[in-house]
N, C-alpha and C positions, 0 to 999 in steps of 0.2 A: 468805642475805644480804639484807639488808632496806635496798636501793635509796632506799628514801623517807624513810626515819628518816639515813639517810646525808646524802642531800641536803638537809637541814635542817641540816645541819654546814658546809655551805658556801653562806653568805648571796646573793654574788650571782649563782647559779644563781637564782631564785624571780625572773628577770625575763624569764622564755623565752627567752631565748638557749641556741640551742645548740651548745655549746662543745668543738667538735672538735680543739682546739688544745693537747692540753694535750702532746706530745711537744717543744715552745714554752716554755710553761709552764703547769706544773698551777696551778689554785687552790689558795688558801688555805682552813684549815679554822678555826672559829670558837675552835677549843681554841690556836690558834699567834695566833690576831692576840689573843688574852686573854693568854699568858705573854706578849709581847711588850710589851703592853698595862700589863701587872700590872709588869714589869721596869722600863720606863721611869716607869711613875708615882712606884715605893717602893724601885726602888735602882739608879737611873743615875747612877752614879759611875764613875771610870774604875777599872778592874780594874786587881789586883794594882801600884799605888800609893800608896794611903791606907790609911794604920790607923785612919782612923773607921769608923764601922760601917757605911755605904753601900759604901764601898771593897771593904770584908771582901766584905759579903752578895754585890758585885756578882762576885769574884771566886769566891767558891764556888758563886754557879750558873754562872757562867761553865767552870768546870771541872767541875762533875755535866754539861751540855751535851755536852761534851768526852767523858765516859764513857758518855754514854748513845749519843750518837752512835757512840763508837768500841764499844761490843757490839755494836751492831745490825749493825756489820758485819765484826764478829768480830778485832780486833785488841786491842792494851792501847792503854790512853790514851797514853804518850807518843811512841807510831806516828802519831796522826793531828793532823794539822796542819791548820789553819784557817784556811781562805783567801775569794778571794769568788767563789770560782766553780768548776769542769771547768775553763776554759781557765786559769787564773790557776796551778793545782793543775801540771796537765800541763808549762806553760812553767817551773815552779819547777824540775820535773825538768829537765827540757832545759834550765835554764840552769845551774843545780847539779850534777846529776849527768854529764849529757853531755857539757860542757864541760870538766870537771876526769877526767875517765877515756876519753874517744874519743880514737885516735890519728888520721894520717894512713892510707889506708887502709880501713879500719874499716867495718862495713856497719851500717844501720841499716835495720829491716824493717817496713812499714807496709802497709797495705790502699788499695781503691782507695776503700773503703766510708768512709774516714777522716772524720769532720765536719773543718772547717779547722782548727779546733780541735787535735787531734790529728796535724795536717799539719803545719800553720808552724813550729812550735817546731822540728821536727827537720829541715826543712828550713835553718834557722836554723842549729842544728847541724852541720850536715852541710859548709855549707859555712863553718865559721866552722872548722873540726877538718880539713876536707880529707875525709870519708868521705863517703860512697856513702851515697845513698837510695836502696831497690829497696822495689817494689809487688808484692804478690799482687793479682791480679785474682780475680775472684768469679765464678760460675756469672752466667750473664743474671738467674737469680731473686734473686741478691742473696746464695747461700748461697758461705760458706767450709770448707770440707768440713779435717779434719786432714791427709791425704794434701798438699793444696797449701801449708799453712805447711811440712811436712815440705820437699816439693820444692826451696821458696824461700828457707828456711837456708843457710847455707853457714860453713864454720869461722870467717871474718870477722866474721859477723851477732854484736854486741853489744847490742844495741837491738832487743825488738822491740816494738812497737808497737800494741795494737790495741782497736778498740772490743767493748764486751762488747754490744749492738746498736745496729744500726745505726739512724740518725733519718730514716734515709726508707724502706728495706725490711723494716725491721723485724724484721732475721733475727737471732739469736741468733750469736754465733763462741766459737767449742771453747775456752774461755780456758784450761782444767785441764790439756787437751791441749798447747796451745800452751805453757803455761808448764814443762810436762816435758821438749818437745822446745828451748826457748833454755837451759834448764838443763844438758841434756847437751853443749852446745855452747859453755858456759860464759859465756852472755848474760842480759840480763834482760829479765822483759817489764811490762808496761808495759801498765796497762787502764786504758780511757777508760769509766767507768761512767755518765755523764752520762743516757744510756736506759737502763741495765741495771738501775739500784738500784732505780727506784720499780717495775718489773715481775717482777723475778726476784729467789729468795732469796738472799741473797750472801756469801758468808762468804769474806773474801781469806785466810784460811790453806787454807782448803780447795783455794781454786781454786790457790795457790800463785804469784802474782805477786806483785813485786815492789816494785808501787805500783800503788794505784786510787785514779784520781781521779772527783768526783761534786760534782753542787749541790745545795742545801736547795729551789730554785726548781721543780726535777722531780720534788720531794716533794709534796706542801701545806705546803710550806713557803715563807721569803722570799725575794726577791731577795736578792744580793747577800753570802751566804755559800755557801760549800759544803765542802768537804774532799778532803784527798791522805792517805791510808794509805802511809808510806812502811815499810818493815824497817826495824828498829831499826839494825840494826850496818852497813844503808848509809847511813840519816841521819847519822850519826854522824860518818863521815867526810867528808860533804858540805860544803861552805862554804856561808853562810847565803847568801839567794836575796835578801833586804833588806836594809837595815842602818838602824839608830838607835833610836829608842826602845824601851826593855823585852825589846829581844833580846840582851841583853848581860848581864855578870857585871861586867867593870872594863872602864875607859878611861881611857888617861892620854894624853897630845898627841901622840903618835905611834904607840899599840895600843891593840886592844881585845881582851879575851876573850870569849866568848860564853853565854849560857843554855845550862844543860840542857835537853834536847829534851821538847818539842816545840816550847816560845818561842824558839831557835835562829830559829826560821822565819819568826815574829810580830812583825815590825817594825811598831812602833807602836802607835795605840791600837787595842784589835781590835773586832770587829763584834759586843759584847757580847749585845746583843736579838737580834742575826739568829742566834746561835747558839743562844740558848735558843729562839727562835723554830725553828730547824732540827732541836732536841731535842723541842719539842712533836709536830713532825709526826710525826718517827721513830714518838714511844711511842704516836700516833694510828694509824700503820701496823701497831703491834705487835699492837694490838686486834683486828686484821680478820684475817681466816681469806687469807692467800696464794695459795693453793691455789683457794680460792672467788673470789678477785676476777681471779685468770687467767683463770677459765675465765667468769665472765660476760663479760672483754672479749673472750676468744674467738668467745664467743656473737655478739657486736654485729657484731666483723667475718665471723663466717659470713654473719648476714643480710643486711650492707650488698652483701657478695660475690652473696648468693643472688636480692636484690632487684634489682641492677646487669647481671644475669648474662644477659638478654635482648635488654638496646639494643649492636649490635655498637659503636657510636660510643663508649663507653666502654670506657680501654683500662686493667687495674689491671697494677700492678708487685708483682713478688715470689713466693714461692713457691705455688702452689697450694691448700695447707694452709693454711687461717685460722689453726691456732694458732703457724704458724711464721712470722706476720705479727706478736707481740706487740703488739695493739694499733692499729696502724697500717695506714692503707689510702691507700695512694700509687699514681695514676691522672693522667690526662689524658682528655680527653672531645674527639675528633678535632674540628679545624679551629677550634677555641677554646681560646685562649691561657688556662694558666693563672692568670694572674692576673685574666684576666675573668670565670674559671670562678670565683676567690674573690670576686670584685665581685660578680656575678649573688646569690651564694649567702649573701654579708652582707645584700642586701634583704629577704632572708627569714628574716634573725635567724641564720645556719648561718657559725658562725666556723672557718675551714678557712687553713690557711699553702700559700703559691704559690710556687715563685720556684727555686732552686737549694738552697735549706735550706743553705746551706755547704757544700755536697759538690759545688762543680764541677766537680773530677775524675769525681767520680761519674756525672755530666749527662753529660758527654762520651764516658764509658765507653756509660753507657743509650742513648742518642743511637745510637751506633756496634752497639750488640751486641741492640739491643729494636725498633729501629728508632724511636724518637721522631720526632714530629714536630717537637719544640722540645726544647731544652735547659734545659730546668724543667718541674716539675710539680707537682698540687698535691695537697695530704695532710690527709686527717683521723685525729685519731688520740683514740682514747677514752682512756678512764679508767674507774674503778670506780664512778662517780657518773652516768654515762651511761648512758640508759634505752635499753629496745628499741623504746619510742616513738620515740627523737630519731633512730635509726637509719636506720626507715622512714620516717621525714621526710628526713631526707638524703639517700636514697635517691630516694625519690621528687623531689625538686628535681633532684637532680640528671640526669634522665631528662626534664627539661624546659628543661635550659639552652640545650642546643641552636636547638630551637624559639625561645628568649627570642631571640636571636642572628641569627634571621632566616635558618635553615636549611628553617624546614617542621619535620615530622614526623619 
């Protein structure tokens, strides 16, 4: 894999900066700000309302977007629905499906690993239905093993919920596994892809859920679209999640019927460039060998691991294996707050996320079961564009924050 020819695809790398951040959000690559680019100059029209020819054009890349997107992760076009985000995808569920199918009763099954993302909505649920939220807890390193979703079922469990990895441990969860065991129990589950897609291969008929949700933004792709792979024959029964423009068939002053699916979903005007802009990065992903860009991020958090692995002051989270880290390297560096550890580490150009990442349950679990010394921490997490130079810069900064801090040696 050719690292240099790469990063020339992504313009504002070439300012040193180095961009640990991308589990936040990835960069853009020069082929998505062009179709986006190329979209809005020669056919920003609003889709599927005009029969002039910008209307048309904008409406049949609008739905090739639609297709390219839904292969890449393995459903038919009128499964996947287009939204602006992971959380926007997830709550369409919880408010569509959970709401018209949970009784009183009723369990719904979530980790403790959850981004909030993946939390609120069914907490939302839960008491808006009268059912039960229950949590799996996770080994200390962050790992979900299938023995403990099996445990944490029970004939109730309708919902289960969970992330395909995690945004601060970086672990991967058995989703193939998991989705066999809510099946036999007659539940559905329910994957948070938001980390999973840009790092693992992913195909939702393989894995067998029921809904994956994901953003264009933890591609190289834009802000502000993502998508929900919903089964056909449970969208179908769902009630739309919005209501008004372009998601309808008739209305008269007291009904309305609705779009065929997938515009059921699409109230309003849609994010026509962010899709095709979410379509460039896919078919940018498609180019690059998988297999090759795991194992260079692998590489990066071995060395970050191998380089950090002498100052006891630095403390990493998660499993022992760099490769069962996907990318991310989640630490604290004793008796310095992380957020000062991301302050120290922005004066030398090293962009790194501090704080709870959304998972407070999670902070509080880490806290209680790693011994934290604070209830946050801070996380670098590469990408395929990240060298093994910026590694050992990282590395080596951060074996010097201490001292900045007024510790000594």
């Amino acid at each position: 894999m050719n690292i240099e020819a790469i990063r020339k695809d992504f313009p504002i790398l070439s300012d040193g900066t180095v961009y640990f951040d991308n589990a936040a959000t990835h960069q853009r690559c020069v082929q998505v700000l062009d179709a986006m680019r190329d979209f809005s100059e020669h056919y920003n029209a609003n889709p599927m309302r005009g029969l002039y020819k910008w209307s048309v054009e904008a409406t049949e890349r609008y739905e090739s977007a639609r297709h390219t997107v839904a292969s890449f992760i393995g459903c038919r076009d009128s499964e996947l629905i287009f939204v602006r985000n992971a959380t926007e995808a997830l709550n369409l569920v919880a408010y569509s499906y959970a709401l018209s199918t949970l009784s009183e009763g009723d369990e719904i099954l979530i980790s403790v690993l959850e981004h909030h993302s993946n939390l609120l909505p069914w907490q939302m649920a839960a008491k808006a239905k009268g059912a039960a939220l229950k949590f799996i807890e996770p080994r200390p390193d962050g790992v979900i093993t299938v023995d403990m979703i099996e445990a944490a079922l029970s004939p109730k469990t309708k919902i289960l919920a969970l992330t395909q990895l995690s945004n601060v441990m970086g672990t991967a969860t058995p989703l193939k596994e998991a989705a066999e065991l809510i099946h036999a129990k007659g539940g559905i589950l329910v994957a948070d892809g938001a980390q999973g897609l840009p790092h693992l291969e992913t195909d939702v008929k393989a894995i067998g859920c029921d809904f994956y949700a994901f953003s264009g933004h933890k591609l190289p792709g834009p802000m502000g679209i993502g998508g929900l792979y919903g089964r056909e024959e449970l969208l179908e029964k769902m009630p739309p999640f919005l209501r008004g423009g372009e998601m309808i068939e008739y209305v008269t002053r007291d009904s309305a019927t609705y779009a065929e699916l997938p515009h059921k979903f699409e109230a309003g005007t849609v994010n026509a460039s962010g899709a095709v802009g979410m379509a460039a990065a896919v078919e940018y992903m498609k180019k690059l060998d998988r297999k090759e860009l795991e194992e260079h991020e692998t590489k990066l958090i071995s060395l970050i691991m191998k380089e950090t692995a002498d100052d006891p002051h630095i403390k990493v989270y998660g499993p022992e294996d760099p490769a069962e880290h996907h990318g991310i390297f989640t630490f604290n560096i004793e008796g310095v707050h992380p957020h000062d550890v991301a302050g120290v580490l922005d004066e030398d150009r090293i962009a790194v996320r501090a704080g709870h990442h959304c998972a407070q349950p999670l902070m509080e679990y880490m806290q209680k079961e790693c011994g934290m010394e604070f209830r946050a921490t801070a996380r670098a997490s590469v990408s395929f564009y990240n060298t093994e130079e910026e590694a050992v810069r990282f590395a080596a900064a951060l074996k010097k924050i201490r001292g900045y801090m007024g510790y000594g040696a």
